[in-house]
N, C-alpha and C positions, 0 to 999 in steps of 0.2 A: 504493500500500500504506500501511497503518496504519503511522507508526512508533510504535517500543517502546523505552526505551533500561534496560541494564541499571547497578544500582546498588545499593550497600551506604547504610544509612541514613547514612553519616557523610559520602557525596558525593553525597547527593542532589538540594541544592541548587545541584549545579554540573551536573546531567543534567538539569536542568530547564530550563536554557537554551536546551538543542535544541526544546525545544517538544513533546514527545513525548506523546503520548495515552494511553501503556500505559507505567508501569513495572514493571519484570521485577526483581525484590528475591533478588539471588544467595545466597541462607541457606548459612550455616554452621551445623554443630548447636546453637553459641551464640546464634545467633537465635530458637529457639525462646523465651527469652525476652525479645525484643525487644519491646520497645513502642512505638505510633508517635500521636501528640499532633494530629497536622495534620490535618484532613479537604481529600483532595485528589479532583479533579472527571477522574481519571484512571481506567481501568479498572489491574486490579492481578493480576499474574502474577509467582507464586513459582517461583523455581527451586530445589528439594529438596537436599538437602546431600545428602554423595556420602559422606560419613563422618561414622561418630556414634563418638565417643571413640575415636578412631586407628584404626578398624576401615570395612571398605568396605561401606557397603548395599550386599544381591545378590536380586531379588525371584527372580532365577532362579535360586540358590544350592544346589547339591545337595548338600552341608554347612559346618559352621562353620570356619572356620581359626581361626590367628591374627593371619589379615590381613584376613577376611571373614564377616560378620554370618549366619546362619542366616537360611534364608526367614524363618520364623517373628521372628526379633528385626526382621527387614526392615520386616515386612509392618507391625508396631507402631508402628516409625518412623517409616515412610511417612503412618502414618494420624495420628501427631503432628503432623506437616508440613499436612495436611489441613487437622486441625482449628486450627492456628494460622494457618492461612492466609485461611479463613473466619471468626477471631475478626477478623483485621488488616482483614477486606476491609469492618470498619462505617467504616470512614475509607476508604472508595473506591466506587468507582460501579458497577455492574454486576454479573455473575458472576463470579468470582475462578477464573483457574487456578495450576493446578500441573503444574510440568515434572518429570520424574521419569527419571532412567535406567534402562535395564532391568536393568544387571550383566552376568551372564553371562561373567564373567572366568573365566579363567585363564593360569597360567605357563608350561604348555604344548599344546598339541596335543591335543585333545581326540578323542572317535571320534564318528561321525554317531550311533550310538546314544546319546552321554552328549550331544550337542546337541539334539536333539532333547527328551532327558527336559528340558533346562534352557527349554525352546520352551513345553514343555508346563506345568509350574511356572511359570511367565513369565505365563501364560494365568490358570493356577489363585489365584497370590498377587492380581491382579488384581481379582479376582471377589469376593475376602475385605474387599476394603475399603470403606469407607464413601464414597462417593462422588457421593451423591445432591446434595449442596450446592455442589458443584463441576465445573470443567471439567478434568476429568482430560486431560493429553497425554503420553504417552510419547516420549520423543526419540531417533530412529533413532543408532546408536553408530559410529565409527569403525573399522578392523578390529585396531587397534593403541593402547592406554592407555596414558597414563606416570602410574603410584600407588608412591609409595616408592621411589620413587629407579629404579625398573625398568621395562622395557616390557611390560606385558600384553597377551595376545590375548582379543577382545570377540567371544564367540559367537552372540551372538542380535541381533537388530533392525538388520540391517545391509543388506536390501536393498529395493527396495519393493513388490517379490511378499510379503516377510514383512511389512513393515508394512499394506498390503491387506489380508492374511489375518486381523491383529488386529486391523483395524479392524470388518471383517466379522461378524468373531467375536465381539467385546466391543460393536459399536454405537458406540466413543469416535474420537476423532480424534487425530491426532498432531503434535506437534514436532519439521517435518524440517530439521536443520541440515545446510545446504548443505556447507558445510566438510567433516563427518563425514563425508557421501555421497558425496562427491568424489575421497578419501582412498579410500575402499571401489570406486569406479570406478576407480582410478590403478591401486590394487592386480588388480584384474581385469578388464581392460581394457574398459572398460563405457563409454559414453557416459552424462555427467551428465544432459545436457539429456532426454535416451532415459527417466532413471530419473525427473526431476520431471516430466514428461509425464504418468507413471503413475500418480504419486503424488499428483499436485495437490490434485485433488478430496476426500482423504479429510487434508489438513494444515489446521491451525486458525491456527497460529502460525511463522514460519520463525527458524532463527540464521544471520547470513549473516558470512563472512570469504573470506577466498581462504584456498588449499590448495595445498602440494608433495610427492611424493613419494606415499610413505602412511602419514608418522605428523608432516607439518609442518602442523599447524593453524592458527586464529587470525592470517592473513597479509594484511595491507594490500592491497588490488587490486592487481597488477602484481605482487606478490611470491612467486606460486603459479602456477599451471596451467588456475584456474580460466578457460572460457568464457567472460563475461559476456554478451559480444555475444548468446549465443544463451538465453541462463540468461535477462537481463532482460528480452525482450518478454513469455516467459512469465509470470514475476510479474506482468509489469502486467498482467494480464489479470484480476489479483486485489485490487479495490480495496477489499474488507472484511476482507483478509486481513491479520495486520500480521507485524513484524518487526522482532529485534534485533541489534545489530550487536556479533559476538565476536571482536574483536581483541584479540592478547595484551596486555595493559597498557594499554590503551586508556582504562580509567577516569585513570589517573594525568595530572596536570601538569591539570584539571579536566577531563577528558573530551578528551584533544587527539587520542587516537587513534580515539576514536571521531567527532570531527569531522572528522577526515583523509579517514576511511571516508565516513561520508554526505554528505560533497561529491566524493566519487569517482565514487562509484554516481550521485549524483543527476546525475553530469555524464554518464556512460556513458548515460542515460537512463531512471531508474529513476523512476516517479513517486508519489511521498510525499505523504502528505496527514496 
């Protein structure tokens, strides 16, 4: 597999060290106006801020709170991210993506009819945007969010019948992190390896961590429940497909958790290139 390694402009040149082919530029909405000086011979993948001024983007948003953006303010922001992500990509090589979550929160227990409307909006904000310059991915969600101090429930893009179906539907490809999927199999008893089987074919990009429970994300190999044994002969199977590694804290002390990780994996077998 491709590696990708993620990073804010201010530790970049310590992800650079990995050697990594793709970097994956984690935006906060103060990114929007970042500037970047270096022309690098790396292809370039944005990952979308998740809040624009204390407020959570929801493309699948069936109205505004005061903790969550209206499709419509979404849909704007999302195509911000776009187009700065297409201005940054004259200092990088190839087609530029963008990772994007779908929303779909809420604080409690929704009814199959208001999932479904938010499936449906999910599909329609999708459609509105500009996206001809880019490699759109959607990145399947957890079944459980921590925003604001609290745990959310993530209604939409959590299994890989629904990600199939968007793919189907829209033509685009997705961003499936392992980790999130994992969490959503823990929670219903689903085999992971069962779900990346399904899914393979229609993922462009992967995020990989291990997983506990079903809301312990971002975990060091050995610190979760994750499979590998069975999880990486799959990936190899995918040598143009790349991948980045989302460990909690991982960028800190110059990337020591994310080298903890990809000499794990590479030891378990995973083959990088």
């Amino acid at each position: 597999m491709i590696l990708g390694m993620k990073v804010r402009k201010h530790d970049l040149n310590n992800m650079l060290k990995f050697e990594p082919k793709i970097l994956e530029f984690h935006f906060s909405d103060s990114d929007l106006k970042m500037e970047i000086e270096e022309k690098f011979e790396h292809k370039l993948i944005v990952h979308c801020y998740e809040y624009y001024e204390k407020k959570l983007l929801d493309i699948a948003s069936l109205c505004e709170t005061n903790q969550i953006h209206s499709q419509e303010k979404t849909i704007e922001l999302i195509q911000k991210a776009i187009d700065k992500t297409i201005a940054l990509n004259e200092n990088f090589h190839g087609i530029p993506s963008l990772i994007v979550h779908p929303g779909g929160y809420s604080l409690n227990e929704l009814s199959v009819e208001e999932i479904t409307e938010m499936k449906g909006k999910m599909l329609d904000g999708v459609s509105q945007l500009d996206i001809k310059n880019i490699n759109f991915l959607m990145e399947n969600m957890p079944p459980y969010a921590w925003f604001f101090g609290g745990r959310w429930i993530s209604n939409v893009f959590l299994s890989s019948d629904e990600m199939i179906e968007y793919c189907n539907k829209t033509n685009l490809r997705v961003c499936y992190d392992l980790c999130h999927s994992q969490l959503y199999c823990n929670k219903n008893n689903i085999d992971l390896s069962s779900e990346l089987e399904k899914v393979c074919n229609y993922v462009d990009h992967f995020h990989l961590s291990d997983a506990d429970g079903v809301d312990g994300e971002g975990l060091q190999i050995g610190e979760g429940s994750m499979d590998f044994e069975k999880i990486i002969p799959i990936l190899n199977k995918f040598s143009d497909k790349s991948f980045a590694i989302e460990v909690w804290k991982g960028h800190e002390n110059k990337g020591k958790g994310f080298g903890e990780f990809l000499e794990s994996i590479k030891k378990k077998g995973l083959i990088v290139n």
